[in-house]
Phi, psi and omega in degrees: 000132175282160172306297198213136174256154194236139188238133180201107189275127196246132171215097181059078200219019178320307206266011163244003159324312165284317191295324171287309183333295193309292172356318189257312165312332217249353198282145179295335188256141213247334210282087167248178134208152170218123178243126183242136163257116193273111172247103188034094143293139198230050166226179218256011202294312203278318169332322190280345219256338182289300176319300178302331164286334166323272124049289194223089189331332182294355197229108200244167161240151158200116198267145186268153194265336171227192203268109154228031194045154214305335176298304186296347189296299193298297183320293186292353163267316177304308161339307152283340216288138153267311180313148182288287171249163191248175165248163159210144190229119180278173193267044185242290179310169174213168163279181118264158157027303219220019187315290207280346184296322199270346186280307186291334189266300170306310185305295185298337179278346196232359170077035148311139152272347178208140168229157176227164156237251184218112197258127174223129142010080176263133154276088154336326212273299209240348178056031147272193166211174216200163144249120148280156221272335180278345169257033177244087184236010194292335211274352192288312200306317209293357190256333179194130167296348179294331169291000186252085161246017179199197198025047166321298192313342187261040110311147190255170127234163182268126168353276182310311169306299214287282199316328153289356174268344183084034196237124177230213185239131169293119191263355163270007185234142179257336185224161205034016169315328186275351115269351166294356179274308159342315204257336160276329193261008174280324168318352191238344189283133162295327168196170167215149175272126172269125201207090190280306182303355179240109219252133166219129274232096180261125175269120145317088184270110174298326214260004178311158175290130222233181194238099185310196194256008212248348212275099209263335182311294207289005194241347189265328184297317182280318181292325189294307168314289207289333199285314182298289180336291204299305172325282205326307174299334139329314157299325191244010145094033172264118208222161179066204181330311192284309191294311206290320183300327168261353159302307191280352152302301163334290196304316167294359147302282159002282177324333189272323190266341156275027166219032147272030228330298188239057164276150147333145183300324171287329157310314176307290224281322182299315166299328171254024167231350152317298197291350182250353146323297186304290165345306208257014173241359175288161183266344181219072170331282187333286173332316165275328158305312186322287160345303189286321176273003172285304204286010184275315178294326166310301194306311191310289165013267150342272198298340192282320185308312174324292183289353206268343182267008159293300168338278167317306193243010188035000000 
């Protein structure tokens, strides 16, 4: 059994490919496997991902025969998943070096169902990284796991945890899947672990896909999502801190899309009438507004501090 299965889902992704690859060939913990899924590339993605299984046994491929997005990608890789815990990288994205030795050393030394790490920001352009202030959420987690509703990818899981819970990628959603996966298994994990030095690399891609404003999908996705989030929390009796802390994820989602000033009025009015579905199921208002605007008040913060020692020290 491997240590870790590294899951990397592909689509048209030739020119930042070897790079992730290599990321993962190259890793200190040796004892992997990465399993990539090519869902129908009509670029040269799968040509890179056979050669690199030549190449390195540790590297399976499995080509999807059409296009079914990324969810369906992830899934059909879990499926397979060998590994005591799985990753997951996207082929856009790179590790560093010792990503998964230290994510795997922590999780197996404290019995985690999860260890993270640390997501920082790449410019191809300029070959820095960076952080941004909206992925900085390890020091949030350490206080309640209910803050880890995003940055999945700089994270191990343990197998065995996803698959007795049953949390897989919603394959009805092209958007917001990637909290919502997040955000079912701190429901189910005993703990997570924190590893701030073991870093993983989200690259600015100009040409990634973007939504025009007019696109009614990402917001019918995000309703259908928090509405599902809320059943779960329901079944499963998730309450208190931990409800209100994802209630107030919710709203700030919400919240993003009424400061779309010139989306179209139906994109808007689909967006205020999501939010007043969700709204009228909470258990507690007060409360989960409360939640959203104190961590709404922190963030601003944050980021003014930020930018004010950018400012100063460029």
């Amino acid at each position: 059994m491997p240590s870790v299965s590294v899951i990397v889902p592909v689509f048209n992704a030739e020119a930042f490919l070897d790079k992730c690859l290599e990321s993962l060939a190259g890793q200190t913990l040796e004892d992997i496997e990465v399993i990539c899924v090519d869902d129908h590339s009509t670029d040269i993605s799968l040509a890179i991902l056979k050669e690199r299984a030549v190449q390195d046994s540790r590297f399976k491929v499995i080509p999807l025969d059409c296009n079914q997005g990324p969810s369906k990608a992830r899934n059909a890789a879990l499926d397979a998943a060998l590994g005591e815990f799985v990753a997951f990288v996207d082929s856009d994205d790179f590790v560093s070096p010792d990503f998964l030795e230290k994510l795997y050393g922590a999780a197996v030394s404290q019995n985690a169902d999860v260890a993270k790490g640390t997501l920082l920001n790449y410019d191809p352009v300029k070959g820095a990284s960076y952080q941004r202030e909206i992925f900085n959420l390890n020091y949030r987690i350490r206080e309640h796991k209910a803050w880890f509703f995003m940055t999945y990818t700089s994270a191990i899981y343990r197998t065995g945890m996803l698959r007795a819970g049953g949390i897989r990628f919603d394959e009805r959603l092209r958007f917001f899947e990637d909290p919502h996966f997040s955000i079912t298994a701190a429901f189910h994990y005993n703990k997570v672990v924190l590893v701030d030095d073991a870093v993983y690399y989200y690259t600015d891609n100009p040409h990634s896909v973007t939504h025009a404003s007019n696109d009614t999908r990402p917001i019918r996705d995000l309703i259908a999502g928090a509405n599902d989030l809320l059943d779960k929390m329901d079944a499963l009796g998730i309450e208190g801190r931990h409800y209100n802390i994802v209630f107030a994820f919710l709203i700030d989602q919400f919240a993003g899309w009424f400061q779309k000033y010139y989306a179209p009025d139906a994109v808007t009015e689909l967006a205020a009438s999501g939010f007043s579905g969700i709204v009228q199921r909470c258990r507690d208002f007060q409360a989960c507004m409360s939640e959203y605007l104190f961590f709404r008040k922190e963030s601003d913060r944050r980021n003014l501090i930020r930018q004010i020692k950018k400012d100063l020290h460029g």
